[in-house]
C-alpha positions as CSV (number, residue, x, y, z in Angstrom):
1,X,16.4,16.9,9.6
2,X,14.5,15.1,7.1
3,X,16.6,11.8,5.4
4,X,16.5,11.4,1.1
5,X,15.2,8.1,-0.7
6,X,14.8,7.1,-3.9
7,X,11.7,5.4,-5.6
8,X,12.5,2.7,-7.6
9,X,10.1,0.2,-9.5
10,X,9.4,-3.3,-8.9
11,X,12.6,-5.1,-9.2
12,X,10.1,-7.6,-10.8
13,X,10.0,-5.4,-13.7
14,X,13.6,-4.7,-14.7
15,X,14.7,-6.8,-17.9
16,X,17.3,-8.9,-15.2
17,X,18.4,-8.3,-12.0
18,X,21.8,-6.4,-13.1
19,X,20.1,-3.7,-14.4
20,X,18.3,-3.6,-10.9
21,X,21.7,-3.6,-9.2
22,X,23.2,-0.8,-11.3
23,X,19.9,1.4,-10.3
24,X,20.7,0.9,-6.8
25,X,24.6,1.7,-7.4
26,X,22.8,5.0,-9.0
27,X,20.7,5.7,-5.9
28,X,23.4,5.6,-3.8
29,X,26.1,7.6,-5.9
30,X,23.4,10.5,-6.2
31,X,23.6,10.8,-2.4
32,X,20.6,9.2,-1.6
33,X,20.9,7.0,1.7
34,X,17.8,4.7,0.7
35,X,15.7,3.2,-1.5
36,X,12.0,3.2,-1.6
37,X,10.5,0.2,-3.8
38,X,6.9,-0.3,-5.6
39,X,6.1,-4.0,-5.1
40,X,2.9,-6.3,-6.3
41,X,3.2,-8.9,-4.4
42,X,6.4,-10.1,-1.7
43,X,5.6,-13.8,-2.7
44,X,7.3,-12.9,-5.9
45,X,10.5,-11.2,-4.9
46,X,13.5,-13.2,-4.3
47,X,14.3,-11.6,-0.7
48,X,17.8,-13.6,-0.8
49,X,18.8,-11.9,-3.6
50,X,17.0,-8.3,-2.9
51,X,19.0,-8.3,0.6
52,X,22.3,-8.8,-0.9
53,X,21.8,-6.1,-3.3
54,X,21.1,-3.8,-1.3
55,X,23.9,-4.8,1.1
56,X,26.2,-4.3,-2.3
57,X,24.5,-1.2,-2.6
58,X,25.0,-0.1,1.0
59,X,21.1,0.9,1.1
60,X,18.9,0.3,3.4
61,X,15.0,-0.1,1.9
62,X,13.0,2.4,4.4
63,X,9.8,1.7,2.6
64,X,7.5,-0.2,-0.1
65,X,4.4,0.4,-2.0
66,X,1.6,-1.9,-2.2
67,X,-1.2,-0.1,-4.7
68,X,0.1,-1.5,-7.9
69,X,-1.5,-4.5,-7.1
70,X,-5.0,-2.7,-7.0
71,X,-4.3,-1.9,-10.9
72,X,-2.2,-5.3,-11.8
73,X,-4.1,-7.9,-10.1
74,X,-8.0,-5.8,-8.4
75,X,-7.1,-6.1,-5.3
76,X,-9.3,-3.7,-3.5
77,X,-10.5,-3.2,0.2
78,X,-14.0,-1.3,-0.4
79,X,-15.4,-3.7,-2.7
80,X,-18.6,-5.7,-2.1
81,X,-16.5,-9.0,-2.6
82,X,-15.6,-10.5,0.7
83,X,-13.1,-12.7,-1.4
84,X,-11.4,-10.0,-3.0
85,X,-11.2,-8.4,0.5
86,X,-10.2,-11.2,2.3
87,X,-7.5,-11.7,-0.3
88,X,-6.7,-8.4,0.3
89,X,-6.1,-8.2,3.5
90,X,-4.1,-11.2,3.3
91,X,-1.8,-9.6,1.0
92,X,-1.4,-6.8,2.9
93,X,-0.4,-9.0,6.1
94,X,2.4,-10.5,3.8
95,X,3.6,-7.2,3.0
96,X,3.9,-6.5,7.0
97,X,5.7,-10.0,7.5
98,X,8.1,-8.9,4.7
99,X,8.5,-5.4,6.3
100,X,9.5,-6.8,9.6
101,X,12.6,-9.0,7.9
102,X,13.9,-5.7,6.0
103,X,12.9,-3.1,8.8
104,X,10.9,-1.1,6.7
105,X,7.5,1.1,6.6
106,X,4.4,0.1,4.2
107,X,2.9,2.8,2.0
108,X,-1.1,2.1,1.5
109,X,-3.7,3.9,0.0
110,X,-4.4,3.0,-3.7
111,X,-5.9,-0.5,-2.1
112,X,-8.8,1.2,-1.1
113,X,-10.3,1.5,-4.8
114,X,-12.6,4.1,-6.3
115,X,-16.5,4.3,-7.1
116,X,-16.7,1.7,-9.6
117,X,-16.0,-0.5,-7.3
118,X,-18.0,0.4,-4.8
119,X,-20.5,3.3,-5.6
120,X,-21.9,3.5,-2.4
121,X,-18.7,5.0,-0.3
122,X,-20.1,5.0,3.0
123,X,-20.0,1.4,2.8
124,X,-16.8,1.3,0.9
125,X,-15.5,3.4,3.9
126,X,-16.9,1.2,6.4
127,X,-14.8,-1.8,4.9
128,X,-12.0,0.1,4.8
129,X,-11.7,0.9,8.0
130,X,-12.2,-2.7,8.9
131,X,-9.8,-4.3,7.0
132,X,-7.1,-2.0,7.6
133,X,-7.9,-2.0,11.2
134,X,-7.4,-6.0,11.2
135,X,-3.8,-4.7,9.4
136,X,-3.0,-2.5,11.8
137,X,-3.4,-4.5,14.6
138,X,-1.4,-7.7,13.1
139,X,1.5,-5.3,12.1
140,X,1.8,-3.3,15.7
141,X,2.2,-7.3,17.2
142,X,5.6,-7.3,14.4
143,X,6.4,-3.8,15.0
144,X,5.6,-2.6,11.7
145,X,4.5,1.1,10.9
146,X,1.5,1.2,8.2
147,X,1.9,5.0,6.3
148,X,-1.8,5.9,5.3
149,X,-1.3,8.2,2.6
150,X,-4.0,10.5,1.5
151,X,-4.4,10.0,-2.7
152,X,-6.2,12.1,-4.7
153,X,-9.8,11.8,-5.7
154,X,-8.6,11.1,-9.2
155,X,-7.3,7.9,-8.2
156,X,-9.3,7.0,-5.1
157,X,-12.7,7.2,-3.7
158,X,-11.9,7.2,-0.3
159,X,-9.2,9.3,2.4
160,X,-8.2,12.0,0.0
161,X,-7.1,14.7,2.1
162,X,-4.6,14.5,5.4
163,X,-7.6,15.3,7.7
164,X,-9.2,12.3,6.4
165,X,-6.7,10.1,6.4
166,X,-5.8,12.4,10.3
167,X,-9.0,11.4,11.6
168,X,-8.6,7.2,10.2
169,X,-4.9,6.8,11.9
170,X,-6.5,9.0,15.2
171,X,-9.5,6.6,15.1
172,X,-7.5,3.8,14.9
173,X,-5.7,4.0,17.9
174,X,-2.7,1.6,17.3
175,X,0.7,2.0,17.3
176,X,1.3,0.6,14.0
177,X,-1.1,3.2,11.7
178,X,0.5,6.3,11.0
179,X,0.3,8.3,8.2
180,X,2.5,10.5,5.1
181,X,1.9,12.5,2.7
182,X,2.7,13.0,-0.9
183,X,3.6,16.5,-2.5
184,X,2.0,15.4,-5.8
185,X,-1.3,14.6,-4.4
186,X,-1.3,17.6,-1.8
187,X,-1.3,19.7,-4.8
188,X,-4.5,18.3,-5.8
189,X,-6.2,17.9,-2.7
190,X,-4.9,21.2,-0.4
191,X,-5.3,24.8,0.1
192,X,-1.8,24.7,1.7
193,X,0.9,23.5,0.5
194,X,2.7,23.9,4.5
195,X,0.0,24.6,6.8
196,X,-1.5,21.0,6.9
197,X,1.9,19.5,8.4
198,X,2.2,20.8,12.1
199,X,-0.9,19.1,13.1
200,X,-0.3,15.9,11.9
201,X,4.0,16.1,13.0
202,X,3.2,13.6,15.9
203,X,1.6,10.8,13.7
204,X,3.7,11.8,10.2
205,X,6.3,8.6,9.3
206,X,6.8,9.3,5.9
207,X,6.9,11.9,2.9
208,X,6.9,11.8,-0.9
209,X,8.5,14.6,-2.7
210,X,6.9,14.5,-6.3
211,X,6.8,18.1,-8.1
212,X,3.4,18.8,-9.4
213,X,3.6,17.6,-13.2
214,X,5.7,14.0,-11.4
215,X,8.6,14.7,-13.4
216,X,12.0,16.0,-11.8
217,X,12.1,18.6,-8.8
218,X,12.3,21.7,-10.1
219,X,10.2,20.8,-13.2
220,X,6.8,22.0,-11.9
221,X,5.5,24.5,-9.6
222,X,6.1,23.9,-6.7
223,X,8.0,25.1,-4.2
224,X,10.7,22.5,-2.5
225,X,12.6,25.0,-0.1
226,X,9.6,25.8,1.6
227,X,8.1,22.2,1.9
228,X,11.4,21.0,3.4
229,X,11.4,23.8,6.0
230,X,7.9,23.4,7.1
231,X,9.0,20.0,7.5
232,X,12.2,20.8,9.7
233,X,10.2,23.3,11.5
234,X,7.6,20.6,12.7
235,X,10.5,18.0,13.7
236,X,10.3,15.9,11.3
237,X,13.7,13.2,10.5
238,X,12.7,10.4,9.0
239,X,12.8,9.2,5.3
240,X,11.8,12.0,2.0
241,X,11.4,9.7,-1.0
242,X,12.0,11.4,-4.1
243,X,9.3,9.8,-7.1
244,X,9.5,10.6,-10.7
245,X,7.1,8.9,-12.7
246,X,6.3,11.4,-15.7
247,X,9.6,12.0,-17.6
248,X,11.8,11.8,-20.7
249,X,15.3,12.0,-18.6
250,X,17.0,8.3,-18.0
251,X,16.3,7.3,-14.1
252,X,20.4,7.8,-13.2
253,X,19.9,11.6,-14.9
254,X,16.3,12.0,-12.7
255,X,18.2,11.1,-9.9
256,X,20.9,13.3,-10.3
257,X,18.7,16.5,-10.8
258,X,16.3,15.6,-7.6
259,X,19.3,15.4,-5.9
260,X,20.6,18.2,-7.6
261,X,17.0,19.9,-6.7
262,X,17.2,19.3,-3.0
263,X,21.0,20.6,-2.4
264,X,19.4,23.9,-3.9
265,X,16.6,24.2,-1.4
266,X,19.0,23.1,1.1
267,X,20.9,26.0,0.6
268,X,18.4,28.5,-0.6
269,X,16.9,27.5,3.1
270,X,20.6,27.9,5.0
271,X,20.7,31.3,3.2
272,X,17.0,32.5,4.4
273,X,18.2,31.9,7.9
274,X,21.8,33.5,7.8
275,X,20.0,36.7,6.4
């Protein structure tokens, strides 16, 4: 039985650390029992501070996201810069340091950039897969899970679909790499909506639920009921991290309606099976 999260910005960005608090007091009063978090850079955060918040909170952080650092500060992995690799890969081993303190999973996928920074994607691709095999292999001696998540085409060059991004963690071979997948970008990228998730059950360690136009569930077209049963049906229990990131509702009133959302396909699924 899949387990909810919430997505919440970089605590970075908040106007003060209150207001970061009270967001995680909302998190957990919706019934979510974790917190996802988008962070630029681990260096920054005050890790103190973030663990006793959440401990106030009584939320554990199951995962982070690293692309915003692709967009905020160009760090990319396919680029012809060996120094803008190198520092990326750096980063990225900080982010698996900072996972192993707070027991959480690292989203990645954004870091891999797009044409204009590489036009020549074979050898973006071949970077790529060198660098984030270098990751892979210094987070699986920390015991840290790497999600690859499969983006879009509108937002990367590189891994866009799930047998991509399959055949990268497959080829890989480590313990660490695994992959997720993202509702939003499925939509895009997919034929099927269900049908890509059995193959992939043994390797999956994390989902984003994000309707089609990213506001609330329920706002767009697509169907939640049946995601979450495919899921159930191909084993999977770990975290489902709710992101809203096109909206006019106030984050405590998103919250409320995800949740709200997922109690409906909960029991739109319970019904399906009584009948």
């Amino acid at each position: 039985m899949p387990k909810f999260a919430y997505v919440l910005p970089d605590p970075l960005s908040y106007t003060d650390w209150v207001e970061f608090e009270e967001d995680l007091a909302c998190v957990k009063q919706a019934g979510y029992g974790a917190v996802e978090l988008q962070i630029a850079d681990p260096a920054a955060i005050d890790e103190p501070a973030l663990r006793s918040s959440l401990g106030k909170a009584g939320l554990p952080m199951c995962a982070f996201q690293t692309g915003s650092s692709y967009s905020s500060c160009g760090n990319c992995l396919c680029t012809p810069d060996a120094a803008i690799r190198n520092r990326t890969v750096k980063l990225l081993k900080s982010f698996v340091d900072f996972a192993s303190r707070l027991n959480a999973v690292i989203v990645f996928g954004s870091l891999q950039g797009r044409t204009t920074d590489e036009p020549d994607t074979t050898a973006g691709r071949k970077r790529i897969v060198e660098a984030i095999g270098e990751v892979c292999r210094y987070a699986t001696k920390r015991g840290v899970t790497v999600c690859m998540e499969p983006v879009n085409h509108l937002e990367t060059a590189y891994h866009n679909t799930i047998r991509e991004v399959e055949r990268l963690v497959r080829s890989l071979n480590t313990p660490s790499a695994r992959m997720m997948i993202d509702t939003f970008h499925m939509n895009i990228e997919e034929k099927d909506m269900t049908g890509p998730i059995a193959p992939v059950a043994d390797i999956l360690a994390h989902v984003h639920l994000s309707d089609t136009n990213r506001d609330v569930l329920g706002a767009g077209h697509w169907d939640t009921a049946a995601f979450l049963r495919d899921l159930r049906s191909a084993g999977y229990a770990g975290y489902c991290s709710v992101g809203v990131y096109n909206t006019r509702q106030s984050r405590k009133e998103c919250m409320r309606l995800c949740m709200k959302a997922l109690k409906q396909a909960n029991l739109s699924e319970s019904g399906r099976r009584r009948s």
